[in-house]
C-alpha positions as a printed Julia matrix, in Angstrom:
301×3 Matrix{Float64}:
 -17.35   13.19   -1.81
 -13.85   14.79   -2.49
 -10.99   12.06   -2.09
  -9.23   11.18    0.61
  -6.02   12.84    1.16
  -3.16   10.3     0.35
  -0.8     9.01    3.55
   2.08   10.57    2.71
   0.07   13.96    2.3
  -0.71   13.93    5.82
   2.54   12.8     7.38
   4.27   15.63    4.84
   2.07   18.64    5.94
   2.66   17.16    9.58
   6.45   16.96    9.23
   6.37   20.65    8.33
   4.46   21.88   11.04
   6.43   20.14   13.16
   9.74   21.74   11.56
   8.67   25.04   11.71
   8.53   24.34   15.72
  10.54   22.36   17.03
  13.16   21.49   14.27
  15.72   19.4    14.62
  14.81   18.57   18.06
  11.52   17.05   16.85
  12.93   13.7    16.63
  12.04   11.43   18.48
   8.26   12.66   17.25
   6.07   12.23   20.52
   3.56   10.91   17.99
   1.09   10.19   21.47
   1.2    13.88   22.16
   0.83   14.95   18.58
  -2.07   12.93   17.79
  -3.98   14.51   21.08
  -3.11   17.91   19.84
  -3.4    17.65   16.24
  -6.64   16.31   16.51
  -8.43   18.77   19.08
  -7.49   21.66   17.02
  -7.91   20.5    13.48
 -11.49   18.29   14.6
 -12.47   19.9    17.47
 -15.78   18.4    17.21
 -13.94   14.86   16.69
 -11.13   14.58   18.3
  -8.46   12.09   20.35
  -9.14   11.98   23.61
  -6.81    9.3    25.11
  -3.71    7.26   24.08
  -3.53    4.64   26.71
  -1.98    0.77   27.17
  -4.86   -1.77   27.3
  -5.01   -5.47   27.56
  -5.92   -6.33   23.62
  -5.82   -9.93   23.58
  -4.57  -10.8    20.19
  -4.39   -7.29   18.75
  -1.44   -4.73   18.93
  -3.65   -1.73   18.58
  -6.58   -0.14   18.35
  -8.5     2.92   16.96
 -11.9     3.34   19.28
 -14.86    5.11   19.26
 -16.02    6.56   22.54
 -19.15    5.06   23.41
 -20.59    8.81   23.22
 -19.95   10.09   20.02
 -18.92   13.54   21.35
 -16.41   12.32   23.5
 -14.73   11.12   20.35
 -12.12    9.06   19.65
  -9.37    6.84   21.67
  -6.07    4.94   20.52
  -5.0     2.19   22.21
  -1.39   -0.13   22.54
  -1.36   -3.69   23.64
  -0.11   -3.44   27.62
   2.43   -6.01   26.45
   4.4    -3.62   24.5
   7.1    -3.23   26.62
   9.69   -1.26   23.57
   8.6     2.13   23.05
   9.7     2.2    19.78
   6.79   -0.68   18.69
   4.93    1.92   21.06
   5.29    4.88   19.02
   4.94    2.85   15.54
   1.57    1.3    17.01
   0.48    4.94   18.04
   1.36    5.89   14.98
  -0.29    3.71   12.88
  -3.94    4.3    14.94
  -3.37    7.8    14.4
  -3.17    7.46   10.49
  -6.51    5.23   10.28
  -8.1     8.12   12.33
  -6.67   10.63    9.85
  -7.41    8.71    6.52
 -10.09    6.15    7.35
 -12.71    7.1    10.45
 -15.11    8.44    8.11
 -15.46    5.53    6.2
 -15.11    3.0     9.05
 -16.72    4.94   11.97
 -16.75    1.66   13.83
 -12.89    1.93   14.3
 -10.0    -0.5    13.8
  -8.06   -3.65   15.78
  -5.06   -4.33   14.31
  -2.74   -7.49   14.8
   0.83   -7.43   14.64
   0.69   -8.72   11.47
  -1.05   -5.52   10.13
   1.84   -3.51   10.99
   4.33   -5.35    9.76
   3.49   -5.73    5.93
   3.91   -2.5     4.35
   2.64   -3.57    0.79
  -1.12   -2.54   -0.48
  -1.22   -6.37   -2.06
  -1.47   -7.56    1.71
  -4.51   -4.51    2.73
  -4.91   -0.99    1.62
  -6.05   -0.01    4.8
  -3.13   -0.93    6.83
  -0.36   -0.71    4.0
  -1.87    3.35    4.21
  -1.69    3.64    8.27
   1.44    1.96    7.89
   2.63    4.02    5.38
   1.62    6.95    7.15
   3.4     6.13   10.48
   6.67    5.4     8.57
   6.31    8.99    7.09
   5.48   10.54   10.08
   8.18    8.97   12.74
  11.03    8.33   10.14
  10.67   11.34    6.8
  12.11   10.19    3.96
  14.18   13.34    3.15
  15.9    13.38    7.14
  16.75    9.29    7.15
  18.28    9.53    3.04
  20.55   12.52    5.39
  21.12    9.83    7.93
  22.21    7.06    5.22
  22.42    8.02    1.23
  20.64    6.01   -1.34
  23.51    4.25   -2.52
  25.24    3.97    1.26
  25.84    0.8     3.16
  23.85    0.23    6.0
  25.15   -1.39    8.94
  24.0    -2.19   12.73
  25.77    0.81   13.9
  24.05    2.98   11.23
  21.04    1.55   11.73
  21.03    1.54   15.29
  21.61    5.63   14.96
  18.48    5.83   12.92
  16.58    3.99   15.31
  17.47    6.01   18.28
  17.2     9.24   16.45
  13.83    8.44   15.72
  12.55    6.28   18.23
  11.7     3.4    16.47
  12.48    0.08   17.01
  15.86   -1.39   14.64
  13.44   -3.79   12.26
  11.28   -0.28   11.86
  14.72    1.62   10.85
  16.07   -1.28    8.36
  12.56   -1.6     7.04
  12.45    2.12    5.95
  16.23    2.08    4.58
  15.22   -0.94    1.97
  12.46    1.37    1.25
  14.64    3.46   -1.0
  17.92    1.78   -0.88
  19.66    1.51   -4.29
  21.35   -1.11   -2.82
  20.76   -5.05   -3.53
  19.42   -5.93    0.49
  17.17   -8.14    2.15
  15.65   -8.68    5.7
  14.9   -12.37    7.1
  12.79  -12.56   10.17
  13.06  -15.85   12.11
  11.26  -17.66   15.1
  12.43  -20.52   16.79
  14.92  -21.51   13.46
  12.22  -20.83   10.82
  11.72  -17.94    8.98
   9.04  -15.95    9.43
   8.83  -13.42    6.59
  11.41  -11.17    4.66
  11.26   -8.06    2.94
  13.64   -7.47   -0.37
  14.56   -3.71   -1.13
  13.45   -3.03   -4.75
  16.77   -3.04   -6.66
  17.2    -7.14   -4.63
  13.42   -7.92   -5.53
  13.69   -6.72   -9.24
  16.77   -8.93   -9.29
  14.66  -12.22   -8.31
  16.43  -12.09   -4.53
  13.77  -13.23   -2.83
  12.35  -15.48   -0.16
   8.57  -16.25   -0.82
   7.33  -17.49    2.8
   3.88  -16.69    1.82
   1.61  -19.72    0.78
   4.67  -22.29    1.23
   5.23  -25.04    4.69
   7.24  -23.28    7.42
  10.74  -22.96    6.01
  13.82  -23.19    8.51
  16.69  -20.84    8.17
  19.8   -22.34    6.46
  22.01  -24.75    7.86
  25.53  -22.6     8.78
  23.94  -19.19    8.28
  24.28  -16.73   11.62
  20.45  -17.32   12.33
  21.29  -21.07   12.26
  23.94  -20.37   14.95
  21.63  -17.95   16.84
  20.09  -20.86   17.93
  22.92  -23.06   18.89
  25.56  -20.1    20.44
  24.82  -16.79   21.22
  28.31  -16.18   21.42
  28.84  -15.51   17.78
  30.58  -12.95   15.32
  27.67  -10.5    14.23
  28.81  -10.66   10.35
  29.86  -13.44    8.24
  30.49  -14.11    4.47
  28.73  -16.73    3.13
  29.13  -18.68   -0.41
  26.34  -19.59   -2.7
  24.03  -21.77   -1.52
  23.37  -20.84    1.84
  20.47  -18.32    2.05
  20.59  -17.51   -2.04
  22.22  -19.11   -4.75
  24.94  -16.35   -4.74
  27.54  -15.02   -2.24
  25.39  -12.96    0.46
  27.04  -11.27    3.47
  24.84  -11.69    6.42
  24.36   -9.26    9.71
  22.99  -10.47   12.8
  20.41   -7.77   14.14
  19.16   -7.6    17.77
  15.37   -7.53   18.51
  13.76   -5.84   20.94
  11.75   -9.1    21.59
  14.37  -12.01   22.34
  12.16  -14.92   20.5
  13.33  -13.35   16.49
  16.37  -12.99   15.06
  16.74  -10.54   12.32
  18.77  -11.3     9.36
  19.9    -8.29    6.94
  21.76   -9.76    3.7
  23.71   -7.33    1.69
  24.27   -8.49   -2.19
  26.46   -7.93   -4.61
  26.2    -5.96   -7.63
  23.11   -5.96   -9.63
  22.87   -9.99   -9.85
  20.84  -12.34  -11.79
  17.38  -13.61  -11.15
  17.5   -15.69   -8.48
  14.91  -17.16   -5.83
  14.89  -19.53   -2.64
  11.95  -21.21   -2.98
  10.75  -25.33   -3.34
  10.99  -26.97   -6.07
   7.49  -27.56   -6.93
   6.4   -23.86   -6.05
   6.86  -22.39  -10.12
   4.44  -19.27   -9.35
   5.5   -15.47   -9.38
   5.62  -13.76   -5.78
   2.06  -11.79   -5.24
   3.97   -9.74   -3.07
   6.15  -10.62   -0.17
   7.26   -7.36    0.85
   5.92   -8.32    4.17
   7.56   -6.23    7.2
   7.63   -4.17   10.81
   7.26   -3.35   13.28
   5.8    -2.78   13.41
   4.26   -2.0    15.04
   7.6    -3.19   15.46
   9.76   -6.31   15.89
């Protein structure tokens, strides 16, 4: 059996068809479209069929097997979607475990928001490669590096751009910028005053800026930082300079990013300079991060 073609393979060869016809005016990908087309003319004999809203109860998408085989394949979003850019990313995501993985798994896939929003192999191959292969696909490496250079500061306006331009949702956008910033940057997800999850870009986790929310009690977000506020005054300045001690035990600046669900507050830290090792975690908690790099959105947030 020959190997499966990698993720980024297929989003590649799919960026370049879609180049060659619609080019710039390709973004926002209609990824729902694409996958219908795509897959009637390259699997004829296996194809998508539908892309429709369901009620998934406790899943965010789905890849389904028609109930005859020869009526293929169907891709399904959670009706309670309401942003299209978690829309596309879901969409997105199916599409790539019916690229890489229906062989294999001809029973299909349900996938929890959770799936989509940790982009590390650690977490699960199978969705760190449909994730993967959505974040390819919507957002190409090569256009968003145009839309913000490696070593470029990333902002809410920027980011917001990105988003727009591709159709994403903003946690999607920020999530793919730490994925090859040179910069030292973090993400911090919170709920309700406690922090979800948080993503590091490389240069940050290499450092030791982390925030390990995996295997540890619910954590709240710091007192005085602008997710602590969130909660107390949404009438508040969107950036602020903190000291160390607050979210890392160095000076952070901290953003306040808007969800496209109400309940999170989104965090981005920008450090300075290349920093020391250093890690917010309990006292008694001495072990190495497995892997933390959990994001998305998502599937989208």
């Amino acid at each position: 059996m020959s190997k499966p073609r990698a993720p980024e393979r297929w989003a590649a060869d799919l960026s370049i068809v879609l180049r060659q016809i619609l080019g710039e005016s390709r973004f926002p990908i209609r990824v729902d479209r694409l996958a219908l087309e795509y897959s009637c003319q390259r699997y004829p004999e296996d194809p998508i069929t539908r892309v429709t809203s369901r009620p998934l109860s406790g899943f965010e998408g789905a890849l389904i097997r028609a109930k005859r085989a020869e009526d293929g394949w169907g891709i399904a979003y959670a009706d309670s979607i309401h942003s299209e850019g978690r829309k596309a990313f879901t969409i997105a995501h199916e599409f790539g475990h019916y690229l890489i993985h229906r062989a294999q798994y001809p029973a299909g896939f349900q996938c929890r928001q959770e799936d989509m929003l940790l982009w590390t192999s650690e977490y699960n191959q199978l969705e760190q490669q449909a994730n993967r292969f959505a974040a390819d696909l919507l957002m190409p490496r090569d256009d968003f590096r145009a839309q913000i250079a490696p070593r470029g500061r990333a902002d809410l306006d920027r980011l917001g751009l990105c988003a727009a331009r591709y159709g994403v949702s903003l946690t999607a956008a920020t999530l793919r910028w730490l994925d090859y910033t040179e910069r030292r940057a973090m993400l911090v997800v919170a709920r309700d005053g406690f922090v979800l999850w948080a993503r590091s870009s490389e240069p940050a986790f290499k450092s030791g800026a982390y925030i390990k929310t995996r295997g540890v009690p619910p954590r709240p977000v710091p007192v005085g930082s602008l997710a602590d506020h969130f909660y107390r005054s949404y009438d508040l300045d969107p950036v602020a300079h903190h000291p160390a001690g607050i979210w890392l035990p160095e000076p952070v600046e901290e953003q306040i990013l808007l969800s496209d669900r109400y309940d999170l507050t989104l965090s981005l830290l920008h450090l300075p300079g290349t920093g020391t090792r250093v890690m917010w975690q309990e006292e008694e908690t001495a072990d190495t991060l497995d892997s933390i790099q959990r994001a998305w959105g998502t599937g989208h947030s």
